[in-house]
Structures are given as C-alpha cells and as structure tokens.
C-alpha positions as CSV (number, residue, x, y, z in Angstrom):
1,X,68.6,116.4,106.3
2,X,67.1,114.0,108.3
3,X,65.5,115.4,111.4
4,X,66.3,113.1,114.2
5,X,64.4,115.4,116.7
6,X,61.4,114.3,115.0
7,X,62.1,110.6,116.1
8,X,62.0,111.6,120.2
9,X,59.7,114.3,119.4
10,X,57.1,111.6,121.0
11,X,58.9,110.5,123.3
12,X,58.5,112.7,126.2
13,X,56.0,111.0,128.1
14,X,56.0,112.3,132.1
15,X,52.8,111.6,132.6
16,X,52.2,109.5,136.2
17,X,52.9,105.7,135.9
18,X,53.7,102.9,138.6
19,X,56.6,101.7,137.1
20,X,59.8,102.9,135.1
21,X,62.0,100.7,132.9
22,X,65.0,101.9,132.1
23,X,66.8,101.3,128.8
24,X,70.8,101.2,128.4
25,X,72.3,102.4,124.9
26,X,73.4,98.9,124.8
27,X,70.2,97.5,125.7
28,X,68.5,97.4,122.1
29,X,66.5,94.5,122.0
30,X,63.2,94.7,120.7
31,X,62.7,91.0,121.4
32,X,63.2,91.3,124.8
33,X,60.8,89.7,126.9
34,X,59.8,93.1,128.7
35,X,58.0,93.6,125.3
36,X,56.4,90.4,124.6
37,X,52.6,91.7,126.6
38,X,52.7,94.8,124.1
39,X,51.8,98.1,125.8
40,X,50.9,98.9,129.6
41,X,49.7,102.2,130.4
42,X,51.4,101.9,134.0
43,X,54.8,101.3,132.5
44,X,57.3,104.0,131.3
45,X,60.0,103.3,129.2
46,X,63.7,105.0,129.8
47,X,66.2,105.9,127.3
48,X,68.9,108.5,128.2
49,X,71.6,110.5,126.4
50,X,74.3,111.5,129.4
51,X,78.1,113.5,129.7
52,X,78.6,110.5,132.5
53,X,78.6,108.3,129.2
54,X,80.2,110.3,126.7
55,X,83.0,111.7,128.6
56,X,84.3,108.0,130.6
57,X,86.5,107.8,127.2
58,X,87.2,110.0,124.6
59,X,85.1,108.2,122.1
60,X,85.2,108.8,118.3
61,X,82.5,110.6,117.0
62,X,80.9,107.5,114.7
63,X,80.7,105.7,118.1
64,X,79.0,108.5,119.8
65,X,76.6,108.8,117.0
66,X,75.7,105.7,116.2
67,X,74.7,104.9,120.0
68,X,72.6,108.5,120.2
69,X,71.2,107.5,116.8
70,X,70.3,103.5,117.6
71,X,68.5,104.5,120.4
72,X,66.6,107.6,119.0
73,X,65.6,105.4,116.5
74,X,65.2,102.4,119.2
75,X,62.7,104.9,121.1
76,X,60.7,105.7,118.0
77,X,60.0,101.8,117.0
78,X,58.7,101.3,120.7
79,X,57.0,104.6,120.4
80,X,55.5,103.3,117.0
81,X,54.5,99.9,118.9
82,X,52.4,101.8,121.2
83,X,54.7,101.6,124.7
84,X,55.3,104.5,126.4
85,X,58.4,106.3,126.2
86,X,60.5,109.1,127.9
87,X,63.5,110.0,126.0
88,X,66.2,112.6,127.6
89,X,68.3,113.9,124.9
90,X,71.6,115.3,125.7
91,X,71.0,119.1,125.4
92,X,68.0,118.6,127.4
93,X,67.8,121.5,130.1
94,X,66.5,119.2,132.4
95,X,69.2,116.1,131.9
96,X,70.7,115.3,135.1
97,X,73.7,114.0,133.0
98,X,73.8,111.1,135.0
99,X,71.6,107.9,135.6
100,X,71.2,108.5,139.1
101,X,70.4,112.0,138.5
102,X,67.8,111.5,135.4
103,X,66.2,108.6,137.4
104,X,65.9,110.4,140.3
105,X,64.2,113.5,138.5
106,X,61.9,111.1,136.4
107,X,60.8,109.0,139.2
108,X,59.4,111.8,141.3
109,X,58.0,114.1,138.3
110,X,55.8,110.4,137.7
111,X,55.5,109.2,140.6
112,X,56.8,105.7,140.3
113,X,56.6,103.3,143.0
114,X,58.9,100.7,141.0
115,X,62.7,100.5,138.9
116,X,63.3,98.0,136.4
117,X,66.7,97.8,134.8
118,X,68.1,94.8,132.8
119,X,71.8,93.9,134.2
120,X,74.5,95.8,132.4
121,X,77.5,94.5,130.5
122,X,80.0,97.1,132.2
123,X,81.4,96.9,135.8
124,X,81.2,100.3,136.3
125,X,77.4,101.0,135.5
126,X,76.4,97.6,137.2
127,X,77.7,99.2,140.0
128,X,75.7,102.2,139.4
129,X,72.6,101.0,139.2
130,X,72.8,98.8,142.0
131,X,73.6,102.1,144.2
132,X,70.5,103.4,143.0
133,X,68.3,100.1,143.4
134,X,69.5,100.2,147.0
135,X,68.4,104.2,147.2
136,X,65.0,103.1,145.9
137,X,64.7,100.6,148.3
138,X,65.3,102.9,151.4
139,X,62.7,105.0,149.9
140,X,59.9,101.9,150.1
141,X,60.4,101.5,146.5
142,X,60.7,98.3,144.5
143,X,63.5,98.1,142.4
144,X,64.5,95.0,140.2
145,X,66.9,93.4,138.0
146,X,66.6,91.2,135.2
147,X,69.0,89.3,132.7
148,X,69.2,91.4,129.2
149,X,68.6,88.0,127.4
150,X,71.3,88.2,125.1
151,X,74.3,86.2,125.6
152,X,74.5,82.1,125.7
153,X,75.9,82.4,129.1
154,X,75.4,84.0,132.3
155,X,77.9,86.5,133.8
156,X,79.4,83.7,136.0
157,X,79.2,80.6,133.8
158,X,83.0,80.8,132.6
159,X,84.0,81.5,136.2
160,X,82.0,78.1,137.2
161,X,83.0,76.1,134.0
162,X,86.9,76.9,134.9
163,X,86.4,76.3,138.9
164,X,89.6,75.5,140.4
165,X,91.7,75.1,137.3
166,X,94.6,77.7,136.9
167,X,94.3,78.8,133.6
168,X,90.9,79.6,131.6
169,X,91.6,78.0,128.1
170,X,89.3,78.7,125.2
171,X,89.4,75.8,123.8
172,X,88.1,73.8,126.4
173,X,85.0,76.1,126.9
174,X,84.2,76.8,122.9
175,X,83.9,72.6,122.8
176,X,81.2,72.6,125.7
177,X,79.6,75.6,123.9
178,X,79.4,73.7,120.8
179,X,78.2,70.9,122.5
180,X,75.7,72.5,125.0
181,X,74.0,74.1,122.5
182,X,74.3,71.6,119.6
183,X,76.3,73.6,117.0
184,X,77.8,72.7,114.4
185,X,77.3,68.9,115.6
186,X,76.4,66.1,114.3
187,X,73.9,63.4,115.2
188,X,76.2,61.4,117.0
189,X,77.5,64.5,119.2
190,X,81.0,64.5,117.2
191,X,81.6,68.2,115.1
192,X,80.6,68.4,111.9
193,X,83.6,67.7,109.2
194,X,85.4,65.7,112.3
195,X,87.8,68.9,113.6
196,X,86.7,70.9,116.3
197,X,89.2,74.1,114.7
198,X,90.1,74.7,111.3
199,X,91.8,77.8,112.3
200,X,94.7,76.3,110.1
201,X,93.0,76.8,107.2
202,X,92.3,80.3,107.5
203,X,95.3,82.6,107.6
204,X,95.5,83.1,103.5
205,X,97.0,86.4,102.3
206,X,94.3,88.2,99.5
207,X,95.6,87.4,96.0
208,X,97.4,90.6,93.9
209,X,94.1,91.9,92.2
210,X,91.6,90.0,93.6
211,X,88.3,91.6,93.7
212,X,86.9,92.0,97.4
213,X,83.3,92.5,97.8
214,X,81.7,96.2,99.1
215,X,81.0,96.5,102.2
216,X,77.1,97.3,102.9
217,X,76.1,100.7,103.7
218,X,73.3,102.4,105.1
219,X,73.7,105.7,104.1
220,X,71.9,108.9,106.5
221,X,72.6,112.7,107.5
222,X,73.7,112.5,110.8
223,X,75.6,116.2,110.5
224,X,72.4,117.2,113.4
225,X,73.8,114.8,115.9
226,X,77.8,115.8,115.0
227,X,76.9,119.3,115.6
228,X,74.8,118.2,118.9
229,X,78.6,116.6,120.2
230,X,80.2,119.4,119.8
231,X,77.5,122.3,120.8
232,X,77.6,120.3,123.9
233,X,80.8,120.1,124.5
234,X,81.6,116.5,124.3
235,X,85.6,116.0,122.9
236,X,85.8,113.1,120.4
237,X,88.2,111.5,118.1
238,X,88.1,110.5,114.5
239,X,86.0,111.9,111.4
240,X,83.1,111.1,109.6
241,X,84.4,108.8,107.2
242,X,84.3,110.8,103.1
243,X,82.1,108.2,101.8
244,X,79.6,109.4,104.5
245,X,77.5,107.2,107.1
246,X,77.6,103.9,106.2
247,X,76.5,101.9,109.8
248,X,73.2,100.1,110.0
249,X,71.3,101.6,113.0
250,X,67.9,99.7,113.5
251,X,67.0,96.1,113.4
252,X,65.8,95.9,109.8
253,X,69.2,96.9,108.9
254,X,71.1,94.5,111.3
255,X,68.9,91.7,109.6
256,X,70.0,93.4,105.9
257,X,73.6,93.4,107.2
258,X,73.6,89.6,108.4
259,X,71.8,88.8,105.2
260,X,74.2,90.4,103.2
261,X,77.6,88.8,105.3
262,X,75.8,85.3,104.8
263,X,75.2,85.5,100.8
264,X,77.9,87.8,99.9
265,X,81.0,87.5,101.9
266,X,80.9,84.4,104.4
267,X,81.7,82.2,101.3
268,X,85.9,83.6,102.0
269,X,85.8,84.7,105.6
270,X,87.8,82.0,106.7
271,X,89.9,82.3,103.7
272,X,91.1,86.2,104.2
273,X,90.1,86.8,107.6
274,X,93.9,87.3,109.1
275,X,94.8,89.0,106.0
276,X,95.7,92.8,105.7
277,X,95.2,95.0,102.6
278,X,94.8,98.9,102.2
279,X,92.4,97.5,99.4
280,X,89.2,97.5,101.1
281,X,88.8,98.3,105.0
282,X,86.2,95.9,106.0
283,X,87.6,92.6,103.8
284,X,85.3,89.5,104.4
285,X,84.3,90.9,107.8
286,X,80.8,90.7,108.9
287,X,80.8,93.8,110.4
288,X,77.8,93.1,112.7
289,X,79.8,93.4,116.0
290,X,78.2,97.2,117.1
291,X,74.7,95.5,116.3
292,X,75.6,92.5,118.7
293,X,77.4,94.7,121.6
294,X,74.4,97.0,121.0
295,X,71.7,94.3,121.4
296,X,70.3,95.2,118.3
297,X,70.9,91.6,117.0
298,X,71.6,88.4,119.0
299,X,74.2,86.2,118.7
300,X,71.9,82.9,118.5
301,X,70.1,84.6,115.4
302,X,73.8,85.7,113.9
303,X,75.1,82.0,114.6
304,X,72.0,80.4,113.1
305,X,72.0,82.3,110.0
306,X,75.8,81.1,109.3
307,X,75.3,77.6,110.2
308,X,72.3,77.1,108.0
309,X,74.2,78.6,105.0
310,X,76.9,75.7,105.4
311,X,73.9,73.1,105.6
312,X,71.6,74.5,103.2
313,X,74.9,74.2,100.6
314,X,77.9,73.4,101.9
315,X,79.4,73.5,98.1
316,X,79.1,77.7,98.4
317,X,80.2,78.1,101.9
318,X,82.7,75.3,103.4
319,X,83.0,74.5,107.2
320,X,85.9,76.3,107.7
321,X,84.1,79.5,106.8
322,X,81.5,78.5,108.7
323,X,83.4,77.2,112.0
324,X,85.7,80.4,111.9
325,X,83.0,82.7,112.1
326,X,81.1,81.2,114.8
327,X,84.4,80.1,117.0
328,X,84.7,84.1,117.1
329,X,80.8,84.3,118.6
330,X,79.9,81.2,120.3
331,X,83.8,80.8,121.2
332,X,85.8,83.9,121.8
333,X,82.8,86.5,122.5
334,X,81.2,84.5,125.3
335,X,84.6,83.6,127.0
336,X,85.7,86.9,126.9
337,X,82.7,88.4,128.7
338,X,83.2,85.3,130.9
339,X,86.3,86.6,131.5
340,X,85.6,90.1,132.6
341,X,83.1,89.2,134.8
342,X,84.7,86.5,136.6
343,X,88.6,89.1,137.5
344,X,86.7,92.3,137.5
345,X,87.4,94.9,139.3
346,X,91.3,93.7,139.5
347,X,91.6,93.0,136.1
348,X,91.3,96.8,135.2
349,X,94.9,97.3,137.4
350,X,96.7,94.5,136.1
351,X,100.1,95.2,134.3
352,X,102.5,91.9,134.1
353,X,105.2,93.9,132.1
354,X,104.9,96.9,134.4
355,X,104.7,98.8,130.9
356,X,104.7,102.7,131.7
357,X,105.8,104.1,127.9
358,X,103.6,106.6,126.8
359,X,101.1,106.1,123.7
360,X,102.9,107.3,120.7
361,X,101.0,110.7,119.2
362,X,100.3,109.4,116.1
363,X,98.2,106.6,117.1
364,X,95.8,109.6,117.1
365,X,96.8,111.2,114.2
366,X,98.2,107.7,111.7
367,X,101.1,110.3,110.7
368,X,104.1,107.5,110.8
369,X,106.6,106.3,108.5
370,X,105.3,102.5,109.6
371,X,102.6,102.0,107.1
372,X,101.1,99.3,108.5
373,X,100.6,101.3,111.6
374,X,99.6,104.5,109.3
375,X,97.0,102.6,107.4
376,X,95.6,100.9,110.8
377,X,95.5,103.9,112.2
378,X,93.9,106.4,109.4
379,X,91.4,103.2,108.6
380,X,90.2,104.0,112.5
381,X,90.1,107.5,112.7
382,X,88.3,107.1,109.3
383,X,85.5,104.4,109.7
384,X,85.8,104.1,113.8
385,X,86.6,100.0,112.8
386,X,89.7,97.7,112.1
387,X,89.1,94.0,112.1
388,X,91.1,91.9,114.3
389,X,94.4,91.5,113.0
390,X,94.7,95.1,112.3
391,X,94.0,95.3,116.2
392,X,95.8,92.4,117.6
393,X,99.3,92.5,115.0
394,X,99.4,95.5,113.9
395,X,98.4,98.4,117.0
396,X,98.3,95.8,119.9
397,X,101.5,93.9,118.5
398,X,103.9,97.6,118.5
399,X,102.2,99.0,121.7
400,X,103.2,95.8,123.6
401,X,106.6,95.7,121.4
402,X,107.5,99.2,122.4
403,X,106.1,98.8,126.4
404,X,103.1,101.1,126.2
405,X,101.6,101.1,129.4
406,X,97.9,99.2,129.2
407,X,95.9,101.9,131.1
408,X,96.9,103.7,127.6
409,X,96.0,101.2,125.3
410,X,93.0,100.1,127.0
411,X,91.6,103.7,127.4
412,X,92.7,104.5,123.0
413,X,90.8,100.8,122.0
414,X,88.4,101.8,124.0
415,X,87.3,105.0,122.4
416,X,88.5,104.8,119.0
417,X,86.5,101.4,117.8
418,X,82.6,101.2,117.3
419,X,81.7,97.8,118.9
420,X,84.2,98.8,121.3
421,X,82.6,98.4,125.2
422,X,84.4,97.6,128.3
423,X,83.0,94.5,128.7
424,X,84.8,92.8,125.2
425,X,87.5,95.8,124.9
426,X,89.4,95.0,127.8
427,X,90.1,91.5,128.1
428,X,90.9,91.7,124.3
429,X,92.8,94.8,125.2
430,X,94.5,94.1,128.3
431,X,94.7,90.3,128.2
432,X,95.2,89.2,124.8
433,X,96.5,92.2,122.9
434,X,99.1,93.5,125.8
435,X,99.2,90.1,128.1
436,X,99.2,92.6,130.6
437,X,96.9,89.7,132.6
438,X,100.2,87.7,132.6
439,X,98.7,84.7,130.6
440,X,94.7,84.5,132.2
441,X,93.7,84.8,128.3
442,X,96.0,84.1,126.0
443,X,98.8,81.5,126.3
444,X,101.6,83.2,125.6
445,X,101.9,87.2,124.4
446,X,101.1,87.7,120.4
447,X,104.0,89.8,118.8
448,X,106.1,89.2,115.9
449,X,108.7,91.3,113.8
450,X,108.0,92.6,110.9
451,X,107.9,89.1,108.9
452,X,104.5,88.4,110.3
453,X,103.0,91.7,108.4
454,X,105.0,91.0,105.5
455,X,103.1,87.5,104.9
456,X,99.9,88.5,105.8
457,X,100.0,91.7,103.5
458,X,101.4,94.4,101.3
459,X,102.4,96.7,103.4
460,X,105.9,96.3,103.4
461,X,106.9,97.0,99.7
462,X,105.6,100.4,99.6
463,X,107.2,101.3,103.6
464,X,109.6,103.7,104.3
465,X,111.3,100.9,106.4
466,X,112.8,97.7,105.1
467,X,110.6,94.4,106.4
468,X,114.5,92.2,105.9
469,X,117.0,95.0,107.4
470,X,117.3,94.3,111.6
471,X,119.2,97.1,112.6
472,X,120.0,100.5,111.6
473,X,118.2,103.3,111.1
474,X,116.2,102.3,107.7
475,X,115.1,98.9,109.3
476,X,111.3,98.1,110.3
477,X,111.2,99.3,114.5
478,X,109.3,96.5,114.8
479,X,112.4,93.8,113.9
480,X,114.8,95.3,116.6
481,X,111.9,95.8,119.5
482,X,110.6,91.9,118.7
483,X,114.3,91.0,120.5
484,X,114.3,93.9,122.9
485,X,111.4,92.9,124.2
486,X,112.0,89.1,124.7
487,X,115.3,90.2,126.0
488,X,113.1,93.0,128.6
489,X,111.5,90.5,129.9
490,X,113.4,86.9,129.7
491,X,113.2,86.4,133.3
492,X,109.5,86.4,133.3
493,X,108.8,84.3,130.0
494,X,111.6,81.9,129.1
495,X,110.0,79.0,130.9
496,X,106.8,79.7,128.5
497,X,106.9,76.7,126.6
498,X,105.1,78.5,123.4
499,X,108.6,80.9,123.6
500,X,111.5,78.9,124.0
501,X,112.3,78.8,120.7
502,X,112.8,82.6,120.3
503,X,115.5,82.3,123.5
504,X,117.2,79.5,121.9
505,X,117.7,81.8,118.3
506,X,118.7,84.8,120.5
507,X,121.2,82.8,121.9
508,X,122.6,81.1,118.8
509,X,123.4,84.6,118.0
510,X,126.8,86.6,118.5
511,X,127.0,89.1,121.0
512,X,127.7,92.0,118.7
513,X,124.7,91.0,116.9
514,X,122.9,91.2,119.9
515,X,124.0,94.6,120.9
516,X,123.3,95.8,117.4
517,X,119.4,94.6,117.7
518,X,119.0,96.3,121.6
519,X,120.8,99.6,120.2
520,X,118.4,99.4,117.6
521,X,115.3,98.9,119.6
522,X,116.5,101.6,121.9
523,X,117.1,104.5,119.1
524,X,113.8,103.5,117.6
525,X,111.7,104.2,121.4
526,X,113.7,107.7,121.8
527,X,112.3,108.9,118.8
528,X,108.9,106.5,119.1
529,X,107.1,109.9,118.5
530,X,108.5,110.4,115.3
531,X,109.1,107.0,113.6
C-alpha cells in the first residue's frame, strides 16, 4: 500500500519566513518561473487540501484523488528540490477548510509580511484570492499576483482579438494562433499541406475488429486517499475503475504519457477521433487533458512533441493527425478559456432555451435502455473520462434534445469528468454542448437523431430501441425529440442559416406525421426517468 502520508510527512514547515506562496491544485508546474533561483529560506511554499474545493460540485472520486494525489506528490518533488513546503491535508485539525481561512492561520503562525499567488483559471477563486490580497493589504502586507505561465494567451487576448465583432468564431482566432506562434507553417507563412482544417478527413467509424491500441496506465494504491474522502465526509460520484488506478500523477509520467500518444496512437487520431465504440474507452485519445488543466504539462511542450512527429516522418503520422490534435490545443482549448474570461460572470446564468427539465437519474447511475447513453454513462462513472463525442453527441446531444436545464448539465460535466474545471467545462458545457449562450460559441446547436450514432458507431444494433423506427414506443427517443425540439424552438432558430434545411424537411412532411413525431417526443420525456 502506498503510504501517501509519507509524501507530506515533510511538508509541514511553519517555521517564520517573509513570504508565502501559495500553490492551487491546478497550479502544478514545476517549470514555473517561481522555481527557476532554486531554494530561499525566506520563502514558504502553500499547498492545501480544502471542503471549500471538494464540495463546490459533487466531484467523482478519481477526480478528487487524483488532484489530492498530484499535489501530495507535487509537494514532495519541491520538498525533494530543497524549497520549503507547508502542506495542509484535509483531515488536518488545524485546516481552516478554506483559502482564506488556511492563509490567514499560516500567515500569522509564520509571520509573513508578503502573499504570492499565481492567477487562477476559475472565476470564483480569482475572486477569492483577490478578497484576501485586499485583506493583506489593509493589514500593511504585500500581496501579489502573477500569470501561472501556462497558456499561449492571456485571460483577455480572445476578448481583444474579437473587439467589436458580434460573434467570436474559432476559426478566425485558431489561424492567428497558428500564425502567431509559427505552427504548423511553412516558410512562406502559408499552413503546412496548404489547408488550414482537415477536420473533413477525420470523422471515420473504427473498422469491425480492428485492433485499438491500450491505453497507458500508471498503476498505484490509492484505497488511503478513497477512504480519507469518505472519513471526511466528502460525497462523490463514480468508482474506482476494476482495472484499478490507471492516471499518471507526476511529471515523469505526463512526459511517459505524451511519449506514448506521440509513438503509439497519434498515427489514427484524426482517423477515429469522432468515432464511438464500447471496444476500448479511451480510442486514439491522448488522454493528457487532466495533466494540461492540472499544469502538470504545458500545452507548448504537448503541441511540440505532435508537430515534430509529423516532420520528423510524415510517412507514420500524416497532417491530418497532426492538425486535428493541435486545432483541439492551440485552437479550441485557448478560445475556450478566452471565452470564459471575456462573458464571465454572466455567462454562468445564461439559458437561450429557457430549459428547466430535470437531469434524468440515470445519468448517475447509466441504468437506461439507450445504449449509447448507458455505455457513455457507465464508461464515466467507471474511468471519470469520455472523449469528446461521447460528451458533445451522445450526453450533451439528449440533454439539450430532451430540454435539461444547463445549471444541471453544467454542475453533472462538471463533477463527473477528470480534466473537468470551470474554466474549460462550462463554455464546452453551456455554450457548445447545450447552446444555452444562444450561439457566442458554437454556430448553430449540435444535435442529431439517432442516425448520427448509428454512423459513427455500433451502438445501435445491439439497443433495445430501433436507430430507423420514428415513432412509437420501440423507436430511438432521440428520432422523435430531434423534431420536437426544432419544432420547440422554431421561432428562435429558423433564420439560422446552418438549420434551414431541417425546417424545410419538417415541412415537406404531412401533418399526421408530424403529430405522430411530437406525440412521440412527448411520451418519451414523461417517462425520461425510465427510458
């Protein structure tokens, strides 16, 4: 068993120093410039395990664990490099259970003069800290900021690249990413292969018997820190998965993990990365995103390592691998932070459909007839991950279908994912998943009927509904609530150029047919708890 006491055993340091520095559980960055000058005996590192944290969502317990294990093992490499380090684990008697509340206790017992913090990710925390940089400051203490050093952009880049244009198009910002920071260009400043996207080339369904690749694990008890959850107190979702812990924790294993995506499974990224199997749960998928939204790794380093495969032999990996990959890091990750920062806090409240419909039960449970949604679900609850299609068409596409209102959906994708932060969680949750923004994100909302599923995977043959029956009580719910929910809400999207087509099919069709569908759609969301 291994003893994770032993790595904070060390790391109690209260001992008088000038100046604490305080270190996020999404702050992991041993490259940080705060480290560069080695040791300081008048500095004190910060790490914290707090209820304030834990409780904001109920989080599943891989996500829990692997933040309290990252940064008990985070504390015990600075520890190792000779920094010193005060660590507050959560049963501590003396945790506060807050920031404010541990900061305050630590400052005085050392007798700081000076806060450092690096600028969170969430709106909520910056908000926070700055209440307690502003307490210091009546006090005659110093108290200062700085950037975490992680992303390509600021917090308020997007917001100035998009000044005084209506809508906030990806496209337009992933070209001046490329460009800005010479990726995937070529010595002319034209993109490599001559496309900017090849987006088209990568929506492949996985071949009947085609062998899929392991994903790589990093297996280590953790039972101590499950049993530390729930002696404390702290509800959770999910189960350890049956294969055990599997999630690399520490930087050596973030740089095995991106080594392994390069060599291994980069070559058909692009190839499978839309497509949906019950055949292996991670697919081609890189799984690095908890070690980006952790800081563990950076993005520059993750981008680097995929666009010298493609040069160093772009026979084993093609562009569109390559270009697929990093539209998702350079592209969609940095726009989507760019995003939150530039509508928060009114993007939290917004709700263009006015859903109000209750999450279903089993999107805690996977216990429905829908086995796409059963597998999606049980692969959660199981390994606390689903890649994006799984999120987007699959959970996102029946929750918007069926009018779940977002405040729901936010606060489930929230806890139930490993990677999942507000920051990146929310305007994929509330913008592109539910278009509950009303089009800020994504250009028109993404659902489809049960066709979609069908094509991208296997699902369907083995379902207790039928993918090709529309109404009745044997057909796929999500057929009949594609229609209903066009119909719903006609008056709001049938100028949306993207959508006129579905308006001119509905009405091409006869009015029983019509009736049929919306009596369909409406039997299927009065028993949505037991589909």
């Amino acid at each position: 068993m291994m003893n994770w006491n032993a790595c904070i055993e060390d790391c109690s340091d209260l001992q008088p120093a000038e100046e604490l520095r305080l270190i996020c559980g999404d702050q992991l960055n041993l490259r940080h410039s705060w480290f560069d000058k080695g040791p300081t005996p008048h500095r004190l590192y910060v790490l914290m395990e707090i209820r304030t944290e834990t409780d904001y969502a109920v989080h599943h317990v891989q996500k829990v664990v692997a933040f309290f294990g990252a940064m008990r093992l985070f504390a015990r490499a600075l520890k190792d490099a000779g920094h010193r380090v005060h660590y507050v684990p959560l049963d501590s008697p003396e945790n506060k259970q807050s920031f404010a509340g541990n900061l305050e206790r630590i400052m005085r017992r050392v007798q700081a003069t000076a806060f450092h913090w690096q600028l969170p990710d969430e709106y909520r925390l910056d908000q926070v800290l700055d209440a307690y940089a502003q307490s210091c400051h009546e006090r005659g203490w110093k108290a200062t900021s700085c950037d975490t050093e992680h992303f390509y952009t600021g917090r308020d880049d997007l917001a100035r690249f998009f000044e005084g244009k209506k809508t906030f198009r990806l496209e337009n910002f992933y070209r001046s990413m490329r460009s800005q920071h010479d990726v995937l260009m070529d010595s002319l400043g034209a993109p490599e292969g001559g496309q900017w996207n090849y987006d088209a080339n990568n929506r492949q369904r996985i071949p009947v018997d085609h062998p899929i690749p392991p994903p790589k694990l990093f297996p280590r008890d953790v039972q101590p820190l499950v049993e530390l959850l729930a002696q404390s107190g702290v509800r959770t979702t999910g189960r350890l998965a049956a294969s055990g812990w599997g999630w690399p924790l520490t930087r050596e294993e973030g740089e095995q993990t991106l080594a392994y995506f390069v060599e291994t499974l980069l070559p058909h990224f692009g190839d499978y990365q839309d497509a949906l199997t019950k055949e292996s749960w991670s697919v081609y998928h890189s799984r690095l995103s908890f070690l980006m939204n952790s800081k563990i790794l950076s993005p520059k380093e993750v981008v680097d390592a995929v666009e010298d495969a493609w040069r160093t032999d772009p026979n084993r990996v093609s562009i569109s691998q390559v270009e697929g990959f990093i539209r998702q890091i350079l592209g969609w990750r940095e726009y989507m932070r760019g995003i939150y920062w530039a509508k928060m806090p009114e993007y939290a409240e917004l709700n263009f459909f006015n859903h109000s419909r209750k999450l279903p039960e089993w999107y805690w449970t996977g216990k429905t007839r829908m086995a796409c949604l059963s597998h999606a679900v049980d692969q959660t609850m199981e390994h606390a991950y689903a890649h994006h299609i799984q999120r987007l068409m699959i959970t996102g596409n029946f929750a918007l279908l069926a009018g779940i209102d977002p405040d729901e959906v936010d606060a489930w994708y929230l806890g139930v994912y490993i990677d999942a932060l507000e920051w990146v969680e929310m305007t994929n949750t509330r913008g592109m998943s539910q278009f509950a923004d009303g089009g800020i994100v994504g250009s028109k909302p993404y659902v489809s009927s049960a066709q979609y599923i069908k094509k991208m995977g296997h699902y369907c043959k083995e379902c207790h509904y039928k993918a090709n029956e529309k109404v009745g009580e044997q057909a796929c719910p999500f057929n009949a609530l594609y229609w209903d929910f066009h119909a719903r809400h006609r008056e709001v999207l049938e100028r949306n150029p993207r959508i006129g087509m579905v308006y001119r099919t509905w009405d091409r069709m006869d009015a029983d047919k019509q009736a049929a569908l919306l009596a369909t759609a409406e039997m299927n969301l009065n028993r949505i708890n037991e589909l």
